[in-house]
C-alpha angles and dihedrals in degrees: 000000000000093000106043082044081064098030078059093044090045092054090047090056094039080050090050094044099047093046086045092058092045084055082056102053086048083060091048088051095049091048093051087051097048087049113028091053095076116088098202136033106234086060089068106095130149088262108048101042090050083053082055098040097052084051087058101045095055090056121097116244087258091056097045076056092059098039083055093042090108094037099070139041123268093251096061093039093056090052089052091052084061092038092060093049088048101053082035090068089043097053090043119001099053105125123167112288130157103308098224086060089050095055097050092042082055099043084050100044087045084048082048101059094041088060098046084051099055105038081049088059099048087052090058099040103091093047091058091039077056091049085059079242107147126188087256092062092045086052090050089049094044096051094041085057105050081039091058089034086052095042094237 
């Protein structure tokens, strides 16, 4: 009974981790969108990047797919199509199964997103070099939002 008791609490965190990141590749989507929709660089300013960011940030993860569909190959667009059923079962459609199966389903689909995520960030990669846009000023903006968003 012990070890079903932790197989049970194990799936519920796979579960938790593999929606999560999932959760994480949405907000890379909605970053991509609120900066790889400029064209130039000197039309990225603070407020209109946060106009584009707050867009972003009403859309469903679907839709974020749609709005990125041109800014980014085929090849990565198809896996985010299976990406988005996938984290669409799991969001509605998970039902109890054997537990061993749904945490390797979990452990996959979390996989999965981490993969998405980081193919998607080389690809870009060039364009925001371009932009002149470093990891060090992604981290500034980053912390300046959550810090407005926080009130701090």
């Amino acid at each position: 009974m012990e070890d079903l008791k932790e197989l049970i609490k194990e799936v519920f965190a796979c579960f938790g981790a593999a929606y999560y990141r999932s959760e994480i590749l949405h907000r890379k989507l909605c970053n991509i969108y609120a900066l790889m929709t400029f064209e130039k660089v000197e039309d990225i300013i603070p407020l209109r990047m946060d106009e584009k960011q707050a867009r972003a940030d009403t859309l469903t993860l679907g839709q974020i797919i749609e709005q990125t569909k041109d800014l980014l190959p085929s090849e990565l667009q198809q896996r985010l199509q299976v990406a988005l059923e996938k984290r669409n079962y799991l969001a509605h459609h998970y039902s109890k199964q054997n537990l061993l199966k749904m945490r390797q389903e979990l452990l996959e689909l979390g996989g999965l997103f981490i993969k998405l995520d980081e193919d998607i960030s080389e690809y870009v990669k060039p364009k925001r070099e371009a932009f002149g846009i470093t990891d060090e000023l992604i981290q500034e903006y980053v912390n300046a939002s959550m810090g407005s968003r926080l009130n701090l």
